[in-house]
DSSP file (Angstrom, degrees, kcal/mol; ACC not computed):
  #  RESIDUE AA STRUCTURE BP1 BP2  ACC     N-H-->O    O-->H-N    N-H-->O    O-->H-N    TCO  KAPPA ALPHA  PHI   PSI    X-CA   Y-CA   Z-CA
    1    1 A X              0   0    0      0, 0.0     2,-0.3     0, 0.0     0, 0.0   0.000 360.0 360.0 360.0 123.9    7.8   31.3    1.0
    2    2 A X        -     0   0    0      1,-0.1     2,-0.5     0, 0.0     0, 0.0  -0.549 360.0-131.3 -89.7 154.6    5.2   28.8    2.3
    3    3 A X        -     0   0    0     -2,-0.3     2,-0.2     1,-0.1    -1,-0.1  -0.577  29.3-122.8-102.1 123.5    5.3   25.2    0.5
    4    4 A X        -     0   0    0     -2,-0.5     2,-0.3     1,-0.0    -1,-0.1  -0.577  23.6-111.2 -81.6 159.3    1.9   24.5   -0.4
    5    5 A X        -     0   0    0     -2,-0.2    -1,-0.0     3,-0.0     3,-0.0  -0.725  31.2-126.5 -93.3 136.2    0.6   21.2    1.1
    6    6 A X        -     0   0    0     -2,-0.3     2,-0.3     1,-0.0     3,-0.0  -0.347  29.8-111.2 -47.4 147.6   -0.1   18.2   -1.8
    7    7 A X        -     0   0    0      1,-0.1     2,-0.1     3,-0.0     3,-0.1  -0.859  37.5-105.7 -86.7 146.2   -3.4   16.8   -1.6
    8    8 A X        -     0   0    0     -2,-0.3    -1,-0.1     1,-0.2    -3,-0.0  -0.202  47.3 -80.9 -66.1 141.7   -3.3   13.4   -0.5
    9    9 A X        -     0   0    0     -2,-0.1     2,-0.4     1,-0.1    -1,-0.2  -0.143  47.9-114.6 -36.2 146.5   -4.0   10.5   -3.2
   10   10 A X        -     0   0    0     -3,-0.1     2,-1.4     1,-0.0    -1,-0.1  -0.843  36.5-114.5 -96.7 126.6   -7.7   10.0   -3.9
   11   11 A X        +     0   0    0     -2,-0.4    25,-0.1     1,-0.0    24,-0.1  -0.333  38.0 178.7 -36.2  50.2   -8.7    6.4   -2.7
   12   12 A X        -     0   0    0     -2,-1.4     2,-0.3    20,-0.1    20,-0.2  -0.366   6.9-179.5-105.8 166.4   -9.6    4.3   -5.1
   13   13 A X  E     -A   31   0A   0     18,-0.8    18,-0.9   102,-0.1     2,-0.4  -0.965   9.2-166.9-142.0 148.1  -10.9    0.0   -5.0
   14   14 A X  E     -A   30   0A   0     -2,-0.3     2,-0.5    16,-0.2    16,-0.3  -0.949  10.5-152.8-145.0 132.7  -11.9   -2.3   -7.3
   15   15 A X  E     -A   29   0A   0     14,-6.2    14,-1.6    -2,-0.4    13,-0.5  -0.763  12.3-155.5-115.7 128.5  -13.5   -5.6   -6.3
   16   16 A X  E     -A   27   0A   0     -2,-0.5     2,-0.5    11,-0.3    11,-0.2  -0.963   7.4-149.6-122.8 128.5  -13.2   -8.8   -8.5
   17   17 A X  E     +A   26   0A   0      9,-1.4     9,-1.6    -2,-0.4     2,-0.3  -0.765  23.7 166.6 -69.5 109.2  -15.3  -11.8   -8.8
   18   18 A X        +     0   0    0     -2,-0.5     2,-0.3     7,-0.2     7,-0.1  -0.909   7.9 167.9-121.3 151.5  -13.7  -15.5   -9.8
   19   19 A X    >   -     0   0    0     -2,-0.3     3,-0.8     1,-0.0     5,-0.1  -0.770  46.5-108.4-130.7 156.0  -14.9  -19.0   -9.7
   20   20 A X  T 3  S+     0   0    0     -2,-0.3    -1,-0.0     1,-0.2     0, 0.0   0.910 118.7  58.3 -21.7 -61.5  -13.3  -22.2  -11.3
   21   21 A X  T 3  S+     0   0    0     -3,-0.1    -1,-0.2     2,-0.0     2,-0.1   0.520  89.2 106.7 -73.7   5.2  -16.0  -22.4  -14.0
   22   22 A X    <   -     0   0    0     -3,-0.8     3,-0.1     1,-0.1    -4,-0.0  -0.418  65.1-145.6 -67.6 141.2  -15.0  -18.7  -15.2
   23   23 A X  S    S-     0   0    0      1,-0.3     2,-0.2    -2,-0.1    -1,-0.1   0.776  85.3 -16.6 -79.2 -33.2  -13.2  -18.1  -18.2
   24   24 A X  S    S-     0   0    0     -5,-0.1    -1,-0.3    50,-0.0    46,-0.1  -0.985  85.8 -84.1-169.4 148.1  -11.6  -15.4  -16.8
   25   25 A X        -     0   0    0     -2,-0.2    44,-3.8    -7,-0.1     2,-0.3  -0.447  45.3-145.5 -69.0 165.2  -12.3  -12.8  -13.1
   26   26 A X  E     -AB  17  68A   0     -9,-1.6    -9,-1.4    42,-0.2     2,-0.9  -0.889  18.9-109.2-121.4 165.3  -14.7  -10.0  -13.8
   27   27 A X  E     +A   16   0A   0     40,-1.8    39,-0.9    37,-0.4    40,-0.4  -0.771  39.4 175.2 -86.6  74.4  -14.5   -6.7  -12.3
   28   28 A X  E     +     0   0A   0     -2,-0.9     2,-0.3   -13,-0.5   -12,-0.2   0.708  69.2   9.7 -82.9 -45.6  -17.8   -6.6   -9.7
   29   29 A X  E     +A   15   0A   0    -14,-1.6   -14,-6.2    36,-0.1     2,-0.2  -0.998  59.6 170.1-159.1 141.7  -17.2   -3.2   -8.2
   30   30 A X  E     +A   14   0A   0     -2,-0.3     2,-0.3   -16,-0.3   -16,-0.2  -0.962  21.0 135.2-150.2 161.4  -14.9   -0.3   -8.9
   31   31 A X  E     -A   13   0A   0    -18,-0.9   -18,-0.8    -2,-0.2     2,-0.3  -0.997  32.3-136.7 171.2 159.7  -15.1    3.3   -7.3
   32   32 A X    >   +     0   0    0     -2,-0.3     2,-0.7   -20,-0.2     3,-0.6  -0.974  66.2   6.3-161.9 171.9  -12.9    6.1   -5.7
   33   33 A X  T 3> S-     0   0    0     -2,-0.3     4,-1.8     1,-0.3    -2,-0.0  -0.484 138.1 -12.1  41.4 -81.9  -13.0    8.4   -2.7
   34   34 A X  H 3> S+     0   0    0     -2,-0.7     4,-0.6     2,-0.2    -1,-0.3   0.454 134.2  65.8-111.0  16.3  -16.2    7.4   -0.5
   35   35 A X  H X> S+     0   0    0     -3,-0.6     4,-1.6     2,-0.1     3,-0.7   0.885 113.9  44.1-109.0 -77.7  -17.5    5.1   -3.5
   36   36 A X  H 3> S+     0   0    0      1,-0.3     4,-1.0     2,-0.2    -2,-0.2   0.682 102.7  53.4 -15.4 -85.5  -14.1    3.4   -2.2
   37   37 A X  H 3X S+     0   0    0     -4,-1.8     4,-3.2     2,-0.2    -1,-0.3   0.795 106.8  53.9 -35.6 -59.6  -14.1    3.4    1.0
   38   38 A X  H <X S+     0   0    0     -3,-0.7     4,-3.6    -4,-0.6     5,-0.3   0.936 107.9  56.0 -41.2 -52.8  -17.7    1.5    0.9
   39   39 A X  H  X S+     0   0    0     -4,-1.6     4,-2.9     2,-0.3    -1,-0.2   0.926 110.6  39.7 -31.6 -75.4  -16.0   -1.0   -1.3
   40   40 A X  H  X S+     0   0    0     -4,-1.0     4,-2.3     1,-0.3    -2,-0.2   0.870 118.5  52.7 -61.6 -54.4  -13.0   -1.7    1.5
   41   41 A X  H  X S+     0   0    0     -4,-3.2     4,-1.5     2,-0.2     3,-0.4   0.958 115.2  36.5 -82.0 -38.7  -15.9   -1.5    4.3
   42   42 A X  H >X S+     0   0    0     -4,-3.6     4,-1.1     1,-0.2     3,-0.8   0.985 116.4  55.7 -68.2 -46.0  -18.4   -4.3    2.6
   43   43 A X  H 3<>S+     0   0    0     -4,-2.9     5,-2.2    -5,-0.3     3,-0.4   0.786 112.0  43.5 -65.6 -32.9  -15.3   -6.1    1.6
   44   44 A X  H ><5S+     0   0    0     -4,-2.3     3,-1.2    -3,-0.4    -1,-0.3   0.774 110.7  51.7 -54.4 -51.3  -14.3   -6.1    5.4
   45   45 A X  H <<5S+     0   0    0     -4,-1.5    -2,-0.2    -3,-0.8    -1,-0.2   0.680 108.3  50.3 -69.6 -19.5  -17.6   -7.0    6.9
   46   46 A X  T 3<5S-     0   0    0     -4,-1.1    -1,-0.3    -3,-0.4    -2,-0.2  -0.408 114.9-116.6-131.3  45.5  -18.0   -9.7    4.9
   47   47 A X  T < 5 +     0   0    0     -3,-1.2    -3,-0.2     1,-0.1    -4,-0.1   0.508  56.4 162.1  46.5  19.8  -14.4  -11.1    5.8
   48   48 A X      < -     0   0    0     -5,-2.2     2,-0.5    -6,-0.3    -1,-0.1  -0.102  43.3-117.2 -42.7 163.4  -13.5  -10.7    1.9
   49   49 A X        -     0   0    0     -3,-0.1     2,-0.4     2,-0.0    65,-0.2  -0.947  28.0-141.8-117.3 164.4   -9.7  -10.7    1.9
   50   50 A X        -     0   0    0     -2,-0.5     2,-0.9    63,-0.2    65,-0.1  -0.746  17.5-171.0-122.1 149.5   -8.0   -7.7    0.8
   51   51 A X        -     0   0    0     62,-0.6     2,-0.5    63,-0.5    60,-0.2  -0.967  16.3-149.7-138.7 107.3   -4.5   -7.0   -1.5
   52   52 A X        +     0   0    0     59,-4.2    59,-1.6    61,-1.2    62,-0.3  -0.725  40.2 143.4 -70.8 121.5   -3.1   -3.2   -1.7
   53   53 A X     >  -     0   0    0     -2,-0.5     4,-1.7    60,-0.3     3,-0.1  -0.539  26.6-173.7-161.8  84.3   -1.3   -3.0   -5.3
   54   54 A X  H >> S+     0   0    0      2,-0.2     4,-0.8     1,-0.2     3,-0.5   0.922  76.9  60.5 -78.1 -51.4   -2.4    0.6   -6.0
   55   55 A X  H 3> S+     0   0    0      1,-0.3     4,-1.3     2,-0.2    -1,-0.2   0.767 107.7  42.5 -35.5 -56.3   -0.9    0.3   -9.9
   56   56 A X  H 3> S+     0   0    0      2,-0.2     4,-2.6     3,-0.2     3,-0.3   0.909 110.0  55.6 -70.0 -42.5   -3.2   -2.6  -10.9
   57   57 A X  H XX S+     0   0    0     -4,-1.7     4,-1.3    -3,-0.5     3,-1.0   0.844 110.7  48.2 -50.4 -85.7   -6.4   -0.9   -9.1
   58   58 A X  H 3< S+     0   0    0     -4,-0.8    -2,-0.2     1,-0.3    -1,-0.2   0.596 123.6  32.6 -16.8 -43.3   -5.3    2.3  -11.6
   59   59 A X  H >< S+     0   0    0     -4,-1.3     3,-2.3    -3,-0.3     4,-0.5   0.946 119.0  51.7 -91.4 -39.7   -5.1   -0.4  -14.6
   60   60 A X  H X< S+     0   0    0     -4,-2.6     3,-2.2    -3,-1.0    -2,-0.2   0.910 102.9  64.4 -60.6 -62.2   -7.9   -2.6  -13.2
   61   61 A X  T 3< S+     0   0    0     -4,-1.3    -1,-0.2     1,-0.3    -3,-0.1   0.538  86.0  71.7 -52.7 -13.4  -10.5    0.8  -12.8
   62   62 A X  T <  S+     0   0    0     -3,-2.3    -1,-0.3    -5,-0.4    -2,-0.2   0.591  80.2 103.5 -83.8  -4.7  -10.6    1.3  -16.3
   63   63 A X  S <  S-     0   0    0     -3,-2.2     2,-0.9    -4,-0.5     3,-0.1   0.006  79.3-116.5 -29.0 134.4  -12.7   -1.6  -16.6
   64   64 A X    >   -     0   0    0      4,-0.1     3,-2.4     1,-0.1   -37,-0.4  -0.817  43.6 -92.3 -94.5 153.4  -16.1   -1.5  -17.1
   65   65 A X  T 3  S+     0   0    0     -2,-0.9   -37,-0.2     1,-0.3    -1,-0.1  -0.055 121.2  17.8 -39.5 137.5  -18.3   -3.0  -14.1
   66   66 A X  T 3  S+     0   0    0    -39,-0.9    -1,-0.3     1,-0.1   -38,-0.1   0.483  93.1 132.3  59.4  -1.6  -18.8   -6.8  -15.3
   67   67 A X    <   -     0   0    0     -3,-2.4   -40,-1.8   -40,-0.4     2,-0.3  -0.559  60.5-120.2 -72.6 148.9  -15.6   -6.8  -18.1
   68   68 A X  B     -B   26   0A   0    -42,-0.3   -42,-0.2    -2,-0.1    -4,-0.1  -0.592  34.3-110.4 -69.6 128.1  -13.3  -10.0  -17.7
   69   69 A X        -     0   0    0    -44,-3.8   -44,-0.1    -2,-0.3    -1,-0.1  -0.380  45.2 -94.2 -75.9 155.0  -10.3   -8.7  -17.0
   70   70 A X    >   -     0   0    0      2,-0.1     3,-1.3     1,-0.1     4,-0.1  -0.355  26.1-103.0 -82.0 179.5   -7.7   -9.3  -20.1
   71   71 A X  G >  S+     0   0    0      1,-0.2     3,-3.8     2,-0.2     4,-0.4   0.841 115.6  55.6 -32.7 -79.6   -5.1  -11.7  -21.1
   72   72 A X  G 3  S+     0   0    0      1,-0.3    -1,-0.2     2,-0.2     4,-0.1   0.328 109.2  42.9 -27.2 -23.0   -2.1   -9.2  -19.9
   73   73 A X  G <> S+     0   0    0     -3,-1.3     4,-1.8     2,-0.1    -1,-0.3   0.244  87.5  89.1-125.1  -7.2   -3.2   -8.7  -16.2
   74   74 A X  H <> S+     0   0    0     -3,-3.8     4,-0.9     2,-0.2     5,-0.3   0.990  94.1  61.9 -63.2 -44.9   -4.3  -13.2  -15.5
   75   75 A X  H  > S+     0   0    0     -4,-0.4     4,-0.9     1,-0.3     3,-0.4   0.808 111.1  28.3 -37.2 -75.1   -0.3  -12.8  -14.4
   76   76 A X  H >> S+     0   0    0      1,-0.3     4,-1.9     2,-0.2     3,-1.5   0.843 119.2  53.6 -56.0 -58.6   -0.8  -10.6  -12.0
   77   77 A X  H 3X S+     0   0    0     -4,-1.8     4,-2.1     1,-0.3    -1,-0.3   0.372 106.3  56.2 -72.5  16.8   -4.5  -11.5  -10.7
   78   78 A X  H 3X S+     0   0    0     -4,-0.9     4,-1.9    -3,-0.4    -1,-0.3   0.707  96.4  59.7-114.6 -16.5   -3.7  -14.8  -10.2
   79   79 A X  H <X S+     0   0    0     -3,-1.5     4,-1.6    -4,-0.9     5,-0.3   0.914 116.9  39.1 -76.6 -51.5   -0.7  -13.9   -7.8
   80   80 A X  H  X S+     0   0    0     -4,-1.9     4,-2.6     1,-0.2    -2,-0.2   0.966 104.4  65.5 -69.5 -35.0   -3.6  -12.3   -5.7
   81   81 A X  H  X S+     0   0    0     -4,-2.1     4,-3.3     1,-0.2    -1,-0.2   0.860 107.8  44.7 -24.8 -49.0   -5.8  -15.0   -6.5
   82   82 A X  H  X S+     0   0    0     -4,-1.9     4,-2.1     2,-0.2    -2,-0.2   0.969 106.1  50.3 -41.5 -72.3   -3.4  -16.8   -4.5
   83   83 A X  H  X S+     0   0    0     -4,-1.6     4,-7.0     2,-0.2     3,-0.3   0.922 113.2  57.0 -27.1 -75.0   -2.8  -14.7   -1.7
   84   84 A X  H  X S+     0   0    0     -4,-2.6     4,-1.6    -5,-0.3     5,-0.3   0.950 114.3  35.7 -25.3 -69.9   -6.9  -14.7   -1.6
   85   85 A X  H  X S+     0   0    0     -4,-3.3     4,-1.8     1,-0.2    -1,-0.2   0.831 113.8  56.1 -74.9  -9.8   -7.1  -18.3   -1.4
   86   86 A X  H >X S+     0   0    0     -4,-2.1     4,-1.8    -3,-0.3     3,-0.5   0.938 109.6  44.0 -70.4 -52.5   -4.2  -18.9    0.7
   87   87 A X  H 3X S+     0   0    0     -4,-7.0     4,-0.9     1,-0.2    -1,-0.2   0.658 111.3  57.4 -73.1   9.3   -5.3  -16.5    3.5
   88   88 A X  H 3X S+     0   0    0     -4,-1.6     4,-3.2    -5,-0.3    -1,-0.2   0.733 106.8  53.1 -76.8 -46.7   -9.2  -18.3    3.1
   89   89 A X  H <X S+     0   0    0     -4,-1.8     4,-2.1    -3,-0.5     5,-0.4   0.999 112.3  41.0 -58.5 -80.9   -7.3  -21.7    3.8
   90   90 A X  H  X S+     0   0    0     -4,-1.8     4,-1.4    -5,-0.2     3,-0.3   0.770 112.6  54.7 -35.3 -59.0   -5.6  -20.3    7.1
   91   91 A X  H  X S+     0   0    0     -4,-0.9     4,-0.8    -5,-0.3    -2,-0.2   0.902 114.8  39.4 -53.1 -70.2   -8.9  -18.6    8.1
   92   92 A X  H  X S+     0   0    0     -4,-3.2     4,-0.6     1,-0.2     3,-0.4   0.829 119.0  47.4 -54.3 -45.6  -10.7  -22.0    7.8
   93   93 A X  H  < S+     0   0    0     -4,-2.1     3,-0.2    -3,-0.3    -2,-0.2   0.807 114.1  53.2 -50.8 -41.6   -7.4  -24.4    9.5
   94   94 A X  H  < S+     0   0    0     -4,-1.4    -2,-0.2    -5,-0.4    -1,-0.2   0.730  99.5  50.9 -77.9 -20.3   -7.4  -22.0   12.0
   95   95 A X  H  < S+     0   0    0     -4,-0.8    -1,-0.3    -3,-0.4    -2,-0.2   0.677  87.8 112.3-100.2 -35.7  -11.1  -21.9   13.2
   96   96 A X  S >< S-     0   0    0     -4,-0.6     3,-3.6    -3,-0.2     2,-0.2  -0.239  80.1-111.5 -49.2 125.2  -10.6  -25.9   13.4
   97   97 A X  T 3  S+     0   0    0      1,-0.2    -1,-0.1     3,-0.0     3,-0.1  -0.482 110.7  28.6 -67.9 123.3  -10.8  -27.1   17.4
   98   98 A X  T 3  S+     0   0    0     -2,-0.2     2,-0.9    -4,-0.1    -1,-0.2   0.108  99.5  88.8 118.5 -12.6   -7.6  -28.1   18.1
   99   99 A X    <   +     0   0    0     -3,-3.6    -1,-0.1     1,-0.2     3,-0.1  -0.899  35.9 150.7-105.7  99.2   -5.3  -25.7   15.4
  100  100 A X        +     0   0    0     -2,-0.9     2,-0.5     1,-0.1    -1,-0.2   0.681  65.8  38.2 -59.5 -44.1   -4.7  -22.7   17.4
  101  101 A X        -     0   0    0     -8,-0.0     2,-0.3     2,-0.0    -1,-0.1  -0.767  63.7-174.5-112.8 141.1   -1.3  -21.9   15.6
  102  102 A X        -     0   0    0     -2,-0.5     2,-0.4    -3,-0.1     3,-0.1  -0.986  35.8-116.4-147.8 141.1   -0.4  -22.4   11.6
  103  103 A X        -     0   0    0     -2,-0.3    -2,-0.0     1,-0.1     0, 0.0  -0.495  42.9 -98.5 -81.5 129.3    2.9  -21.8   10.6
  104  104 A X        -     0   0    0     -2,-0.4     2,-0.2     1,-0.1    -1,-0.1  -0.162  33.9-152.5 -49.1 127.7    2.9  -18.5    8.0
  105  105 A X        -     0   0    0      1,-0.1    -1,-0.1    -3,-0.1     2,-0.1  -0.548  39.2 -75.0-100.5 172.5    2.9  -19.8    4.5
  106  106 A X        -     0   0    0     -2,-0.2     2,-0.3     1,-0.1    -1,-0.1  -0.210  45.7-137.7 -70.6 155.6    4.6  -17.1    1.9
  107  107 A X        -     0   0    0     -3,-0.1     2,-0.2    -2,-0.1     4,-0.1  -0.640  20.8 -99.4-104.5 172.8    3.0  -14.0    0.8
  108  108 A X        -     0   0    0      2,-0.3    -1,-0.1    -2,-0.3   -29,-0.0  -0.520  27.6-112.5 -73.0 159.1    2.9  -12.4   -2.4
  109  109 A X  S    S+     0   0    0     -2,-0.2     2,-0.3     2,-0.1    -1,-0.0   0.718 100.0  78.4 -89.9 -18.4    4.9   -9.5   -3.7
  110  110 A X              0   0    0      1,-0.1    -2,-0.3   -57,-0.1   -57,-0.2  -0.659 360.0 360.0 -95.1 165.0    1.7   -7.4   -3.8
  111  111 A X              0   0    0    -59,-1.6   -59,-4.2    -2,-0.3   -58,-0.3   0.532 360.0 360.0-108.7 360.0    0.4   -5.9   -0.4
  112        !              0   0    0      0, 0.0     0, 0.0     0, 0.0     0, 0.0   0.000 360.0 360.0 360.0 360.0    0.0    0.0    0.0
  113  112 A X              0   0    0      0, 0.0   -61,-1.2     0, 0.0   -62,-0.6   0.000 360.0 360.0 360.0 128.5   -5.3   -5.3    0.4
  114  113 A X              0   0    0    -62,-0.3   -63,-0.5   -65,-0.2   -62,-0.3  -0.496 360.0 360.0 -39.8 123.1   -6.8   -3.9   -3.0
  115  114 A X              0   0    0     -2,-0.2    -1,-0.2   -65,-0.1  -102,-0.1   0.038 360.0 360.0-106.6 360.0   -7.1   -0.4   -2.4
């Protein structure tokens, strides 16, 4: 008896917008399979940085396009917020004439939205 092969997980991304003056992030872009993938390639080109936590995309994709995300989930986006701004900080130290090397600050417990 041959073992039928799973299909592989379907792709999915969801891109969030934040600023200081925000009450809360909002959900900018959300998508799966090649809707995804476009997501991951703009987010790439345009040196976005990126956090795999496929559980929060899944709650995060029921979002409508432009919703604030709720109360329940700031926990959680603010650990990527972090992450975000941390690895913006390096990016920027690092481009400075004279910093070749910066010592690895700590990461967060999630790994690029996906």
């Amino acid at each position: 008896m041959k073992e039928e092969a799973k299909p592989s997980a379907v792709r999915k991304a969801v891109a969030l917008r934040y600023t200081p003056d925000m009450e809360a992030p909002v959900v900018t872009a959300k998508g799966q399979g090649r809707i995804a993938e476009k997501i991951i390639q703009l987010a790439k080109a345009n040196n976005v940085p990126l956090q795999e936590d496929p559980s929060l995309v899944e709650v995060l994709s029921k979002l409508d396009l432009d919703q604030q995300i709720p109360p329940d989930l700031y926990q959680l986006v603010a650990e990527i917020l972090t992450f975000v701004y941390r690895t913006d900080r390096r990016a920027r130290l690092s481009a400075l004439p004279g910093n070749g090397g910066m010592r690895d600050e700590p990461k967060t417990a999630h790994g690029p939205i996906r």
